[in-house]
VOGU-3710 file (C-alpha; in Angstrom, 3 decimals, decimal comma):
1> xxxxxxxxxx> 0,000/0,000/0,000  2,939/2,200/0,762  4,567/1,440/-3,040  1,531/2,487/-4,458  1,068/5,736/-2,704  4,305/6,737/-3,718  3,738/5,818/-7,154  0,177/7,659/-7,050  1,466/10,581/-5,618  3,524/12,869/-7,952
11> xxxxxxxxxx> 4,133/15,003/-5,293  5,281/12,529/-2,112  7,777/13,805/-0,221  10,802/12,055/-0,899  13,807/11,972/1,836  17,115/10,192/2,570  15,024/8,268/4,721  12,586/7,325/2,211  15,226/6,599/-0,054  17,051/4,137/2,369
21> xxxxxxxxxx> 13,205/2,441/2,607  12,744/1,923/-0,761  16,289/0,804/-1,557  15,195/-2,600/0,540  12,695/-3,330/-1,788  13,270/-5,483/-4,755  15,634/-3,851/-7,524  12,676/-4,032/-10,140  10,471/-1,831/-7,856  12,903/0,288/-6,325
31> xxxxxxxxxx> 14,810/1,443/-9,230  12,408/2,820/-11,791  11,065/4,786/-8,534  14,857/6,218/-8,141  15,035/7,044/-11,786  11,697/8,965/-11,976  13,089/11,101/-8,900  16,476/12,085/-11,072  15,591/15,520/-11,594  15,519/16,048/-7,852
41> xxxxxxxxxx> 19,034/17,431/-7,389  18,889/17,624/-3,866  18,727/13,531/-3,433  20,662/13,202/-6,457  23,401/11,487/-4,845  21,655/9,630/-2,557  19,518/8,200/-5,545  22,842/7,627/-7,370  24,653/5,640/-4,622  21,663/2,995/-4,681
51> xxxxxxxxxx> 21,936/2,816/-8,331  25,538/1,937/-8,016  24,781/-1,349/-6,496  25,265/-3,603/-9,328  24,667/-1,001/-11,906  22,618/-1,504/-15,164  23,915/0,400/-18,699  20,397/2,297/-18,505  21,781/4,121/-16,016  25,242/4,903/-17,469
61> xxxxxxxxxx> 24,697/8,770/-18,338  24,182/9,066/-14,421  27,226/7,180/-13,393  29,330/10,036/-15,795  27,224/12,488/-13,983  28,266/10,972/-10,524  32,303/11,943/-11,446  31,668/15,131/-11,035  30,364/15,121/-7,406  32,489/17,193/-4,538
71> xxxxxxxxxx> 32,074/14,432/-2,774  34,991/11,608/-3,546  33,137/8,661/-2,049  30,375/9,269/-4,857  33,127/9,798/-7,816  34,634/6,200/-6,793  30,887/4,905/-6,522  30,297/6,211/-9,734  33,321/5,089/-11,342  33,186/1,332/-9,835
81> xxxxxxxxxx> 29,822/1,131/-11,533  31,050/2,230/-14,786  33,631/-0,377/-14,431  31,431/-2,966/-14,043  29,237/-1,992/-17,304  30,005/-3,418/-20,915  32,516/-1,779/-22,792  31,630/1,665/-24,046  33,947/3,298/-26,515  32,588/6,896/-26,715
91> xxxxxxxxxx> 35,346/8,998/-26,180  32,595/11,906/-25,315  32,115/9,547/-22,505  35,380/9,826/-20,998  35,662/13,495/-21,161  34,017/13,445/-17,049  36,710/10,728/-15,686  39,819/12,754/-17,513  38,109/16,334/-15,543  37,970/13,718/-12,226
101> xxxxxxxxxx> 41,237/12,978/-12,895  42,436/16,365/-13,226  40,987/17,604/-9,565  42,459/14,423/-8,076  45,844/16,065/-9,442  45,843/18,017/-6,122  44,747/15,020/-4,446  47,697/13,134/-3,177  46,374/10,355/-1,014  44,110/9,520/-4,029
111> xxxxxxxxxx> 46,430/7,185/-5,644  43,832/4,155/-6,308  41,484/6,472/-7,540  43,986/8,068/-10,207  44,967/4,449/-11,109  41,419/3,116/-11,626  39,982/5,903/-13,974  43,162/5,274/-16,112  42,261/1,564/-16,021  38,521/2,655/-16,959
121> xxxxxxxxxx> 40,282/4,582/-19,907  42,206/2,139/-21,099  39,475/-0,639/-21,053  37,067/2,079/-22,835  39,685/2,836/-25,695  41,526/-0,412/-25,711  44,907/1,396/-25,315  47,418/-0,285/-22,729  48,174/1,680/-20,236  50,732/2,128/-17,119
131> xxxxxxxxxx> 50,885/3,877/-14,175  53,932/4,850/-12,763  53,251/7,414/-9,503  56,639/7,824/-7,777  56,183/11,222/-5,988  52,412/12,609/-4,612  53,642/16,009/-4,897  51,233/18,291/-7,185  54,164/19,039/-9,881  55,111/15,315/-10,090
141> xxxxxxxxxx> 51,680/14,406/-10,529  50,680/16,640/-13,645  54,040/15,455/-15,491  52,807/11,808/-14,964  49,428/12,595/-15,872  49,708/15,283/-18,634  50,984/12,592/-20,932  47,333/10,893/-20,827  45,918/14,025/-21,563  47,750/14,717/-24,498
151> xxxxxxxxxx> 46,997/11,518/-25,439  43,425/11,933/-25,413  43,461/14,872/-27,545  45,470/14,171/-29,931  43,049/11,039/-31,009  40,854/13,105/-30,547  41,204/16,628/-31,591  37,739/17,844/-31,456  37,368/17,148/-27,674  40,087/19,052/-26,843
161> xxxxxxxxxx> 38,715/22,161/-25,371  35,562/19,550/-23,363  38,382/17,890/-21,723  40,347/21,084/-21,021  37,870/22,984/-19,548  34,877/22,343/-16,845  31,141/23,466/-17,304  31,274/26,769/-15,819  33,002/28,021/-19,078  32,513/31,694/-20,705
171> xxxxxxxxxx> 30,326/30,393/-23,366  27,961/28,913/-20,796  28,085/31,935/-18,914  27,368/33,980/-22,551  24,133/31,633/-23,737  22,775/31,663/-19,917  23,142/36,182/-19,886  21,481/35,668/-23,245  18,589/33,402/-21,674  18,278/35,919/-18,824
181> xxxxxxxxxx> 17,700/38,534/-21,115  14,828/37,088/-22,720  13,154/36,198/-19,440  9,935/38,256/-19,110  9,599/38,446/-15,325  6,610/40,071/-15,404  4,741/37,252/-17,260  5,919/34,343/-14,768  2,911/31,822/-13,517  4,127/31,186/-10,112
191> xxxxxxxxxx> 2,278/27,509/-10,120  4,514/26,581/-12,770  7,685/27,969/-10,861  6,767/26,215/-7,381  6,570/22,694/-9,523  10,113/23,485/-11,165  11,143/24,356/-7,418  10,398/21,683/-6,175  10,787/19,203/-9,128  14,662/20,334/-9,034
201> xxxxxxxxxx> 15,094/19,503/-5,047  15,729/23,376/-3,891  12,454/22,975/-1,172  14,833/20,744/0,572  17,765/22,978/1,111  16,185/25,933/1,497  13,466/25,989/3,949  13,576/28,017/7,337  14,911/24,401/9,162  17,582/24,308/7,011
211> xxxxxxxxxx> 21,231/24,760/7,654  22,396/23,517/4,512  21,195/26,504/2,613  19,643/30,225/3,170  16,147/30,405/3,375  14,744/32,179/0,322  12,385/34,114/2,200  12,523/37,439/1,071  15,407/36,508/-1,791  13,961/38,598/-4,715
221> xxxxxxxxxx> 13,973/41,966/-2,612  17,785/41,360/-1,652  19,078/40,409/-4,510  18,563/41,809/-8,219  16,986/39,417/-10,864  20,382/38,899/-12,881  22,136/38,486/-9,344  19,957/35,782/-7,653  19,770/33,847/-11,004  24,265/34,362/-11,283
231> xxxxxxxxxx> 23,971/32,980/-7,821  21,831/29,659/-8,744  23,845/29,520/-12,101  27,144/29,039/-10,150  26,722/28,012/-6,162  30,363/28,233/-6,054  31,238/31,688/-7,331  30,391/33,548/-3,798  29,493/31,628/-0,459  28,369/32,565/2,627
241> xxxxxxxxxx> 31,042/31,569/5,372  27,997/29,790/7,317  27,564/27,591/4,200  30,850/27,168/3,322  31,903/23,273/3,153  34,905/21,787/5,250  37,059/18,675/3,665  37,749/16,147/6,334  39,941/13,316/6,050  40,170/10,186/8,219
251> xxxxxxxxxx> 42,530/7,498/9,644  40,886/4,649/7,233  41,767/6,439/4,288  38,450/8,558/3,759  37,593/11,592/2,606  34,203/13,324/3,239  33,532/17,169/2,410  30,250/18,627/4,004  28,767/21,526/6,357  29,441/21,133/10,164
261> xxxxxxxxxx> 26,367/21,135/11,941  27,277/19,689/15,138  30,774/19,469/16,967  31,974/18,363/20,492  35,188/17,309/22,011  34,172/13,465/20,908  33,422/14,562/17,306  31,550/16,417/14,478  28,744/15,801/12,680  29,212/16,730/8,758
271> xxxxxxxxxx> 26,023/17,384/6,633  27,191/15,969/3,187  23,888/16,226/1,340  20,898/17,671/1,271  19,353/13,847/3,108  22,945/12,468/3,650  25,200/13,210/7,481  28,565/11,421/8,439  29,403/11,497/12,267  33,172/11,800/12,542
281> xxxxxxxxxx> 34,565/10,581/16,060  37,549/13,443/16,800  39,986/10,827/16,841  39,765/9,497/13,738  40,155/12,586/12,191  43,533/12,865/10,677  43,236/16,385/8,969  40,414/18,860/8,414  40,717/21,598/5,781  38,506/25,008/5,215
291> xxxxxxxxxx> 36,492/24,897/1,511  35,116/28,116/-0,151  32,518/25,679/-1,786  28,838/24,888/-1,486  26,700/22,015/-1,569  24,615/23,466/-3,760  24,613/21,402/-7,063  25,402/23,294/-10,454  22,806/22,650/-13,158  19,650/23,575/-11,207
301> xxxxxxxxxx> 18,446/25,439/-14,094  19,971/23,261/-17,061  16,883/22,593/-19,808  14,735/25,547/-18,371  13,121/27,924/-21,123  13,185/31,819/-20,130  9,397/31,251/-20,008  10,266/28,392/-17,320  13,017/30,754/-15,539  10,079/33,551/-15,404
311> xxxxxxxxxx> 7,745/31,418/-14,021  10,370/30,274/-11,154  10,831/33,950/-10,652  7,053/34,723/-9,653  7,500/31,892/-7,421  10,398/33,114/-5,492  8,748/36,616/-5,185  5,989/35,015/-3,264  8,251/33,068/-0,712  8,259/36,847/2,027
321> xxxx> 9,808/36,755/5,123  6,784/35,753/8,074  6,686/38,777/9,576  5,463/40,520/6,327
//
């Protein structure tokens, strides 16, 4: 009965919990479930560390979407699972494992990792490969690993800049101030804009309880249009200190990268998702480092229409602070 209010109910709340509920269920009933909930960016990872568990090729695209995560236990998920999957020879395909590769460049107790997305390359291309790591330092590393890069572009030359360069490039930024200007803001339907909000997860970050994210009470009188919109285009450009993440990494080998809400002598508690929290004991903590990034995912607003950006507009401008 459960199942099949969920399945009924296009707008049931979903959760980490309910996540970790469904995720006991049979794959065959579970899955399709997970998949329908993709567009919720908020649980994306959660969603995508179920799939991982022997992964199927239908689910490939969100694997290479995984790679990109902050957080390093979801790139290894994600790249296990796309070991596991039949061969796939698309070089466009390994254009997300060569830009993993290059932020584990500054990465040096992420040997294994660096060694298994060359092995993923190799099987994917067919080209024998070797690994030869001799010193972790950050200069060593990009003379060892430049040599795979250059290898990849010159077979192929037409991926050079994709592989060169990460999303938040200048001709993103150019087509997105050129979507912005066509936005009329006066002509949003705020019903439509309150299903895109909470179709793409932002409900669950950005609520009054919430510490992982400001609420938006009040957001379109603080900030301009083009500024707010800047803001949701790229989470990473200007953070609040409050919301700020901190890396942590740990005697067994781990790292984890999330917002401290709780910390004692004994410990901390780090919020790494928007439904996801890793208690830390203090003494297995072998080093903790201050981030200037958020956990706010990039791509909120990738495949919205100006009409669609409009109508999310109107929404916001109805979300006032209480006392108003």
């Amino acid at each position: 009965m459960f199942l099949a209010a969920v399945q009924k109910t296009p707008n049931f709340p979903w959760s980490g919990a309910l996540i970790e509920l469904l995720s006991s269920l049979p794959a065959e009933e579970a899955r399709p479930l997970f998949r329908q909930q993709w567009s919720n960016l908020a649980l994306r990872e959660e969603l995508l560390l179920k799939l991982t568990v022997k992964p199927e090729p239908i689910d490939r695209e969100k694997f290479l979407f995984g790679l990109a995560s902050s957080q390093i236990s979801i790139a290894r998920a994600s790249l296990a699972a796309l070991a596991e999957l039949p061969r796939d020879p698309s070089p466009n395909n390994l254009i997300p494992a060569f830009h993993l590769l290059r932020r584990l460049l500054s990465e040096p107790d992420e040997r294994a990792l660096r060694t298994n997305i060359i092995a993923l390359v190799a099987r994917q291309t067919g080209q024998p490969f070797k690994v030869e790591e001799r010193e972790t330092d950050v200069a060593s590393l990009k003379k060892v690993y430049h040599l795979y890069f250059d290898w990849f572009s010159q077979k192929n030359p037409q991926l050079r800049q994709a592989v060169e360069s990460e999303a938040d490039s200048e001709g993103d930024n150019a087509n997105w101030n050129q979507a912005l200007k066509a936005a009329k803001w006066d002509l949003g339907q705020p019903a439509r804009g309150e299903r895109i909000f909470v179709e793409r997860g932002c409900q669950t970050c950005h609520t009054g309880t919430s510490s992982l994210g400001p609420d938006l009470a009040g957001v379109t009188g603080r900030f301009s249009t083009e500024d707010l919109f800047q803001a949701i285009l790229y989470p990473n450009r200007a953070v609040a200190p409050q919301y700020r993440t901190t890396l942590f990494k740990t005697r067994d080998g781990q790292t984890h990268t999330g917002i401290v809400s709780f910390e004692s002598a004994d410990g901390v508690i780090v919020l790494t998702g928007a439904a996801s929290a890793v208690r830390l004991a203090e003494t297995d903590i072998v080093a903790r480092y201050p981030g200037n990034l958020s956990l706010m995912p990039g791509g909120l607003l990738n495949g919205l229409r100006p009409e669609q950006l409009a109508d999310l507009y109107s929404y916001l401008k109805l979300l006032t602070p209480k006392s108003q």
